[in-house]
C-alpha positions as CSV (number, residue, x, y, z in Angstrom):
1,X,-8.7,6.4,17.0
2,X,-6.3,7.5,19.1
3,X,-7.4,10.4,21.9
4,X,-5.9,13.4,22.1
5,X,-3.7,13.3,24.9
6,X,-2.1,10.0,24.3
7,X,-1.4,11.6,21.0
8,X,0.0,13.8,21.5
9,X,2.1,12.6,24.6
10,X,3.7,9.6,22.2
11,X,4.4,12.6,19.3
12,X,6.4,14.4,21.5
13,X,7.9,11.4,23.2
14,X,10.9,11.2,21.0
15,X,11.3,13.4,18.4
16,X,14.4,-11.8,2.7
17,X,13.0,-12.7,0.1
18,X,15.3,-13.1,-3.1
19,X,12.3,-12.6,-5.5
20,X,13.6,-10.5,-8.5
21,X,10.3,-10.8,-10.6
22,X,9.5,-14.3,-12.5
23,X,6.8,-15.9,-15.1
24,X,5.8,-19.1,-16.2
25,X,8.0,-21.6,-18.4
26,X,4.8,-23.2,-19.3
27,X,3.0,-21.5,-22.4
28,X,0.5,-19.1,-21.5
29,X,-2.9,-20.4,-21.5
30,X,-5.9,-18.3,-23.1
31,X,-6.4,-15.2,-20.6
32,X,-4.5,-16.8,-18.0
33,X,-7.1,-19.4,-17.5
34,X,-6.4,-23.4,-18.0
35,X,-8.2,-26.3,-16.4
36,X,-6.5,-26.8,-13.2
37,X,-4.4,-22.9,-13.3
38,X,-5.4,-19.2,-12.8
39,X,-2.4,-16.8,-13.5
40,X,-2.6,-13.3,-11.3
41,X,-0.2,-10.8,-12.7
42,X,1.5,-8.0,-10.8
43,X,4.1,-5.2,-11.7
44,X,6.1,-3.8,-8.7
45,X,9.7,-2.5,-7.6
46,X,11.1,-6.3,-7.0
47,X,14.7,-4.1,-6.8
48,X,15.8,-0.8,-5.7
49,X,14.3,1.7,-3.7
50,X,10.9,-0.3,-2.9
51,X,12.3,-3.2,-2.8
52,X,11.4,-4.1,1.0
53,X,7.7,-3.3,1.0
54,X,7.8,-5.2,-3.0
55,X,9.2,-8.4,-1.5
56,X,6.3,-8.2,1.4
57,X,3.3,-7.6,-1.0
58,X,4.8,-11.2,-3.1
59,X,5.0,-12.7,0.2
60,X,1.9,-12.2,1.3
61,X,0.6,-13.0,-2.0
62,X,2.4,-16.4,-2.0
63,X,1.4,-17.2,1.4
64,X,-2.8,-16.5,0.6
65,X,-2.5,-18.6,-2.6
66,X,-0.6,-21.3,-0.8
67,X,-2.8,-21.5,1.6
68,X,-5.8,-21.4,-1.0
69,X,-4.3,-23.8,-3.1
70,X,-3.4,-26.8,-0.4
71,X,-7.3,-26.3,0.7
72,X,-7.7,-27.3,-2.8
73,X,-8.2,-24.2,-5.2
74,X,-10.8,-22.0,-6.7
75,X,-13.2,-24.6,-8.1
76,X,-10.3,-27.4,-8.9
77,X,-8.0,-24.6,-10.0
78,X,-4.8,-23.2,-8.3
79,X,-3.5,-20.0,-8.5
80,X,-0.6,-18.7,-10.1
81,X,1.5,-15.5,-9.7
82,X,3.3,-13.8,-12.3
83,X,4.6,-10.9,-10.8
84,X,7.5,-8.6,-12.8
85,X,9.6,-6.3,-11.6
86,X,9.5,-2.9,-12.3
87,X,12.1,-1.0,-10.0
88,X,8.8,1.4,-8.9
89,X,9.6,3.1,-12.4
90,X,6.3,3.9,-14.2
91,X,8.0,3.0,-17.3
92,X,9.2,-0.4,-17.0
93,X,5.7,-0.6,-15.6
94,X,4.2,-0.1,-18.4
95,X,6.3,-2.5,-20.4
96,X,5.4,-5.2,-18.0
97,X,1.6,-4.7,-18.1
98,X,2.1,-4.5,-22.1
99,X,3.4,-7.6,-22.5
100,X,1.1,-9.3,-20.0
101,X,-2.1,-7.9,-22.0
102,X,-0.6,-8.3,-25.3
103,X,0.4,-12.2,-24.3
104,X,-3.1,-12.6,-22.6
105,X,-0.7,-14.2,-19.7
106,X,-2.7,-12.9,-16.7
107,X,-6.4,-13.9,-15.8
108,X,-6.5,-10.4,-13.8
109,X,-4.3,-8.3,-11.9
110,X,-3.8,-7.2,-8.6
111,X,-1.5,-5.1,-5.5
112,X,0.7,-3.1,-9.0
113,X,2.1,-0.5,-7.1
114,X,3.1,3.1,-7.2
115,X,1.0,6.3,-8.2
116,X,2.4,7.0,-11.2
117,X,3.1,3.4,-12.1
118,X,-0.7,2.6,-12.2
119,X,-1.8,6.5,-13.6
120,X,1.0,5.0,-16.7
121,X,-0.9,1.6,-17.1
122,X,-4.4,2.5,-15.8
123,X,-6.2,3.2,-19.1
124,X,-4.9,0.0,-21.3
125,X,-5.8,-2.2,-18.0
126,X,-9.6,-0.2,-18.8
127,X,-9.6,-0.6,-22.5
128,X,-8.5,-4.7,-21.9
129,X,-11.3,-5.2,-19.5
130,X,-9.1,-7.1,-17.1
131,X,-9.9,-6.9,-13.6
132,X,-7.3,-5.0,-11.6
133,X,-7.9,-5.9,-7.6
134,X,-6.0,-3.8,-4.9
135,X,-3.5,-1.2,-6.9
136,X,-1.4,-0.1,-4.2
137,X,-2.2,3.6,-4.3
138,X,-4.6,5.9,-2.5
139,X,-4.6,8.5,-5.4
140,X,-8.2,10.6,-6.0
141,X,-7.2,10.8,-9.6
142,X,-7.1,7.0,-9.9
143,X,-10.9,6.8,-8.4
144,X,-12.8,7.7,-11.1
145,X,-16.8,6.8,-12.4
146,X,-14.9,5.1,-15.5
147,X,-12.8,2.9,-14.1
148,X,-15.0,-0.3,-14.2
149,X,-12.8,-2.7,-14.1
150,X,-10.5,-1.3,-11.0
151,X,-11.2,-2.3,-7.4
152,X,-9.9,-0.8,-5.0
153,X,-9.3,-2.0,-1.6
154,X,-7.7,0.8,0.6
155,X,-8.9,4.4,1.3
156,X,-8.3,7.3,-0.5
157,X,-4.7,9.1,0.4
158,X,-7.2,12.2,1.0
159,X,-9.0,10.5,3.5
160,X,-5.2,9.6,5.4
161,X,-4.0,13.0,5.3
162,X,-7.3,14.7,6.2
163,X,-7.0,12.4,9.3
164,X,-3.3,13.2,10.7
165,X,-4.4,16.9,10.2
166,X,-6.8,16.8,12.4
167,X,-5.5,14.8,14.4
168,X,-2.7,17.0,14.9
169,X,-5.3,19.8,15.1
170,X,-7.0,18.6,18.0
171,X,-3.1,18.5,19.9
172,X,-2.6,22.6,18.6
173,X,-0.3,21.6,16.3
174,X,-0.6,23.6,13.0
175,X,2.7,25.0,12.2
176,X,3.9,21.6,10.4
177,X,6.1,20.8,7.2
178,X,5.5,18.8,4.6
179,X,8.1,16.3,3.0
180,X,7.2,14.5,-0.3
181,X,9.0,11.9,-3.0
182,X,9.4,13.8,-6.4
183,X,7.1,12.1,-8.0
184,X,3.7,12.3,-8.8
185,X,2.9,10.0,-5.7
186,X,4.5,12.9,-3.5
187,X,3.3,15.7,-5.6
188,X,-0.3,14.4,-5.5
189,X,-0.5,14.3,-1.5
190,X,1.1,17.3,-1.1
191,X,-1.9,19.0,-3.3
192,X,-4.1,16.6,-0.4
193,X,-2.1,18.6,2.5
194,X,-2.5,21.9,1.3
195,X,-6.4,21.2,1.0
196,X,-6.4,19.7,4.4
197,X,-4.4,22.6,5.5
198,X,-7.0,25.3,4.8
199,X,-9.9,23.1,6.3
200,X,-7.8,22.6,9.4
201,X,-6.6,26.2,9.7
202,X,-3.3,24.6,9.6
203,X,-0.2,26.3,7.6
204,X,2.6,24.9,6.0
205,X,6.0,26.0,7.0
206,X,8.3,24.1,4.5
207,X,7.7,22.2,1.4
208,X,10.1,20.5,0.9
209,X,10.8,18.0,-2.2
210,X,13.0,15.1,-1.5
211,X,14.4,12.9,-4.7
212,X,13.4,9.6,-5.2
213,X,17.1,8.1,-4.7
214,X,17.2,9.9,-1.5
215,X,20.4,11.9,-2.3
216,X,19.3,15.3,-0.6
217,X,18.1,13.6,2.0
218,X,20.6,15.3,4.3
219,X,19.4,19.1,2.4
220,X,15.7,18.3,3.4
221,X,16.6,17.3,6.8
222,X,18.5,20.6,7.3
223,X,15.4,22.9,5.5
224,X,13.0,20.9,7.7
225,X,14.5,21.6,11.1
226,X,15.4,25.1,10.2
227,X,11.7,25.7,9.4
228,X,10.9,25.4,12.8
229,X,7.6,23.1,11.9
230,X,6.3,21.8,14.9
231,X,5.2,18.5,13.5
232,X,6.2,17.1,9.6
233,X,3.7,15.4,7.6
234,X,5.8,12.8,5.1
235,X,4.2,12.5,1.9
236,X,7.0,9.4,1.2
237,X,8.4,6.0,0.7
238,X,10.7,3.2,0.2
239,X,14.5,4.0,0.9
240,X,14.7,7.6,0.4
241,X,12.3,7.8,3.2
242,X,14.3,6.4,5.3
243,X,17.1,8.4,4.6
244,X,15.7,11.2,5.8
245,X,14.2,9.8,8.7
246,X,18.0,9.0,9.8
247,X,19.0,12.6,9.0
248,X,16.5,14.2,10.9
249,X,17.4,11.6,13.8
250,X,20.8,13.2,13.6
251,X,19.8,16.3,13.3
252,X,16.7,17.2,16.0
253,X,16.4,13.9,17.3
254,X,12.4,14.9,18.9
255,X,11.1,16.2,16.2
256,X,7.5,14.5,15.5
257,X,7.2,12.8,12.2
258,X,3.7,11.7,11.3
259,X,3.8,9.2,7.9
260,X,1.1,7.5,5.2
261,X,0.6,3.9,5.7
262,X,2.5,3.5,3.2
263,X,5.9,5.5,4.4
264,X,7.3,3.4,6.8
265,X,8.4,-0.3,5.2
266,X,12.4,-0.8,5.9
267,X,11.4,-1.1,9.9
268,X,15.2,-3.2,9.5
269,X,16.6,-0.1,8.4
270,X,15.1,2.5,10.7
271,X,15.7,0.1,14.1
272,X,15.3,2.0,17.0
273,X,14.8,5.2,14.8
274,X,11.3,3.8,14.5
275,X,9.9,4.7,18.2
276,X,8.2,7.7,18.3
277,X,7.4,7.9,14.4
278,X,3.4,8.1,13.9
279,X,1.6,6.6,11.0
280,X,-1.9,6.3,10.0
281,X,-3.5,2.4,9.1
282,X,-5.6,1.6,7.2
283,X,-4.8,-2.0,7.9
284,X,-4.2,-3.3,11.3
285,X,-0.7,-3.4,12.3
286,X,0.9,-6.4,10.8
287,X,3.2,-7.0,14.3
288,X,0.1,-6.7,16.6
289,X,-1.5,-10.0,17.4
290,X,-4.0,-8.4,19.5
291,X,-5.7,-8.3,16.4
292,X,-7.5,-11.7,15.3
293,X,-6.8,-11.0,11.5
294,X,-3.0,-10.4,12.2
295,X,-2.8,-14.2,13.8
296,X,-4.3,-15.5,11.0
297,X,-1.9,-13.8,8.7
298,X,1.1,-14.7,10.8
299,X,-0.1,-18.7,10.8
300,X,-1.1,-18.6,6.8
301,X,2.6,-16.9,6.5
302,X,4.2,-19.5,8.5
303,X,2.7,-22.3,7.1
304,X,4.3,-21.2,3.7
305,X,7.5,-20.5,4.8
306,X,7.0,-16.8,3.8
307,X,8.4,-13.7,5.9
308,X,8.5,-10.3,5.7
309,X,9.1,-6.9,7.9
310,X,6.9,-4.6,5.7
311,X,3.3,-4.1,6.4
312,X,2.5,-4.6,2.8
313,X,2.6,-8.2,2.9
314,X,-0.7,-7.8,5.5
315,X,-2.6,-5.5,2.6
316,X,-1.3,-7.6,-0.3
317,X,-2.3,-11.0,1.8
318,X,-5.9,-9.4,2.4
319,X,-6.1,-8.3,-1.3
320,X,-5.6,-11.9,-2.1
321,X,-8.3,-13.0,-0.1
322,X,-10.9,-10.3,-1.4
323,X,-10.0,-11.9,-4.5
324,X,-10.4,-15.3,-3.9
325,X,-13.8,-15.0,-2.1
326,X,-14.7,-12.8,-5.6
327,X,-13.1,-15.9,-7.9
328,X,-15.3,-18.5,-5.7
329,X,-18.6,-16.4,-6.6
330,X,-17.6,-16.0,-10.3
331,X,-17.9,-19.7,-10.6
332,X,-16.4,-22.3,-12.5
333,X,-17.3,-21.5,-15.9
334,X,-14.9,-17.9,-15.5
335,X,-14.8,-15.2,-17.3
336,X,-13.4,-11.5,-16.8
337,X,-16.7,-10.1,-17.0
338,X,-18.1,-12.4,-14.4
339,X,-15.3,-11.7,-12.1
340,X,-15.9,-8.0,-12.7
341,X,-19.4,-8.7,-11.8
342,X,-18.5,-10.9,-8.8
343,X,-16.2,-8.0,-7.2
344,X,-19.1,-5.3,-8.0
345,X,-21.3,-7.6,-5.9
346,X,-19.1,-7.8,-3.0
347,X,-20.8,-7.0,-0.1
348,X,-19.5,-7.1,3.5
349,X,-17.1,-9.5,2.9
350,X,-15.2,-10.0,6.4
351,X,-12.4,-12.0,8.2
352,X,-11.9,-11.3,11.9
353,X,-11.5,-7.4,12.0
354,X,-11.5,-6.9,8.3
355,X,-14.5,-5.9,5.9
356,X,-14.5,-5.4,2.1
357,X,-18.1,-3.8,0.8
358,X,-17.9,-2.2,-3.0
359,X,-20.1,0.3,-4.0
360,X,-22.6,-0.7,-6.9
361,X,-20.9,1.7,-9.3
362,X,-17.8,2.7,-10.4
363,X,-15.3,4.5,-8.7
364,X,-15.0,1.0,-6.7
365,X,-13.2,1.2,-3.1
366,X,-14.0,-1.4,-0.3
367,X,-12.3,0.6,2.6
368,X,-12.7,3.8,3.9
369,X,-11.6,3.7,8.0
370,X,-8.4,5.4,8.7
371,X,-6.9,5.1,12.4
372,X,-3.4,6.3,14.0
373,X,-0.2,4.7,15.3
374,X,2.6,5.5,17.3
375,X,5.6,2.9,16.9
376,X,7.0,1.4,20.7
377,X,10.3,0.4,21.2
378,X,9.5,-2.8,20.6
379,X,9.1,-1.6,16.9
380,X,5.1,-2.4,17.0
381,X,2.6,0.1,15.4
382,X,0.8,1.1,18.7
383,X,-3.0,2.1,18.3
């Protein structure tokens, strides 16, 4: 955690890969499964406006398995990913995770990503009884006792906005604005602020709705600065987010900006717009090789030739291994079910920093720490 002063001194401091989505020519074995392959299957925006933090979860993905599969698979089999691209539209979403139940193509499935992608494919993943590992979304509504067959890996969106409110808190800053995507990803953490607010005896200045292409960008930026917050909590992602990062740059250039872990994935784009930004992690930073866990990323990544600049590909590699140790347990003679019962059973499950541990009953989520960050110039995630 980061203490108050240093906080506060670095908020007010200053104010790839061509993957477009693929499957197998092979045919499809029975439920993904064969005698030497298990297929993984994923749905995420490949293209367009979370296309950067997209290409990092495959990549990370790629470089776990690879690294899996040279130290000779799960029990003599390798694994597979099928991963489609659904533009982060819930829609084409749901047409990918359709076809991959209704072709029994995918073993399980694991990092889909987007709020309203998986709140669109949630319930026939449920009714399938396919294990879903690590959706890439920290939405309440998502985390319910039904969901037996969703795992998930990262804290509760609550829990990260409940933390940057305090934490601004504890620096006296309450009078702060809140930016969200139009979507229900935005909509649903901006409901999480306002809670947080009243708890924090914080107020809201500006709400203020930015489109998920990013074209008012430039109109949020001016509401925002006009508002007078103090501080802006940004309840975004993906390239829109970055647009109005940049506008605000241009427009009130130290004006603190405190994001998810999930707002800030086009570091490329932002450059040395990054210093100064906060963020909260729920992963370690994937740049910082203080950390043991980020080395061993960094050398699984290298070894496959993969690259990224998004911290995704850190949480999708570490969903891959979560899996993998669950996949070991399950045994040789797989099933779903005793994959479902091999993930419930995960307990403590650690790599250098890291630690999975799943409740015994549904809603399942390994994680629950939530730290800060402050970005250097050196475009590191500072704790």
């Amino acid at each position: 955690m980061i203490g108050r002063r240093p906080f506060l001194t670095n908020l007010s401091r200053t104010a790839a890969l061509g993957v477009t989505g693929w499957v197998s020519a092979r045919p499809a074995a029975a439920q993904g499964l064969s005698s030497d392959t298990i297929t993984i299957g994923s749905s995420m925006g490949l293209t367009g406006a979370t296309a950067v933090g997209g290409r990092g979860h495959v990549a990370g993905i790629q470089a776990a398995f690879d690294e899996i599969n040279r130290a000779g698979g799960i029990h003599g089999r390798t694994l597979r990913l099928d991963c489609r691209d659904d533009v982060y539209d819930p829609k084409r979403s749901v047409e990918n995770i359709t076809a991959m139940l209704d072709s029994n193509s995918a073993f399980a499935l694991m990092s889909t990503v987007g709020t309203g992608n998986n709140l669109a494919t949630n319930a026939m993943i449920e009714k399938a009884g396919v294990p879903l590992l690590g959706p890439i979304t920290g939405a309440e509504s998502l985390r319910k006792a039904a969901q037996r067959y969703t795992f998930h890996i990262r804290p509760s969106y609550y829990d990260e906005v409940e933390y940057m409110v305090n934490q601004l808190a504890l620096t006296g800053t309450r009078d702060l604005g809140v930016v969200y995507i139009d979507n229900a990803f935005g909509k649903e953490i901006l409901g999480y602020a306002k809670k947080a607010f009243a708890n924090a005896n914080s107020r809201a200045l500006a709400e203020v709705a930015l489109a998920g292409d990013g074209k008012n960008a430039q109109e949020c930026a001016e509401q925002i600065v006009r508002s007078r917050a103090t501080a802006v909590i940004l309840a975004t992602t993906g390239a829109a987010n970055t647009d109005f990062v940049l506008a605000v740059r241009r427009l009130a250039r130290g004006l603190p900006m405190i994001g998810l872990s999930l707002t800030f994935n086009d570091g490329a784009r932002l450059g040395k717009n990054t210093t100064g930004l906060a963020s909260t992690l729920v992963f370690p930073p994937f740049k910082s090789e203080k950390y043991a866990i980020v080395r061993r990323f960094w050398a699984s990544m290298r070894t496959a030739n993969q690259d990224s600049q998004a911290n995704s590909a850190l949480e999708s590699w570490w969903n891959a291994q979560v899996l993998a140790q669950a996949l070991r347990r399950a045994g040789r003679d797989l099933t779903r079910e005793k994959l479902r019962a091999a993930l419930t059973g995960t307990r403590d499950f650690a790599m250098d920093e890291m630690r999975v541990s799943f409740p015994g009953r549904a809603p399942y989520v390994g994680m629950k720490s939530v730290s800060l960050g402050v970005y250097s110039p050196d475009g590191i995630l500072r704790t």
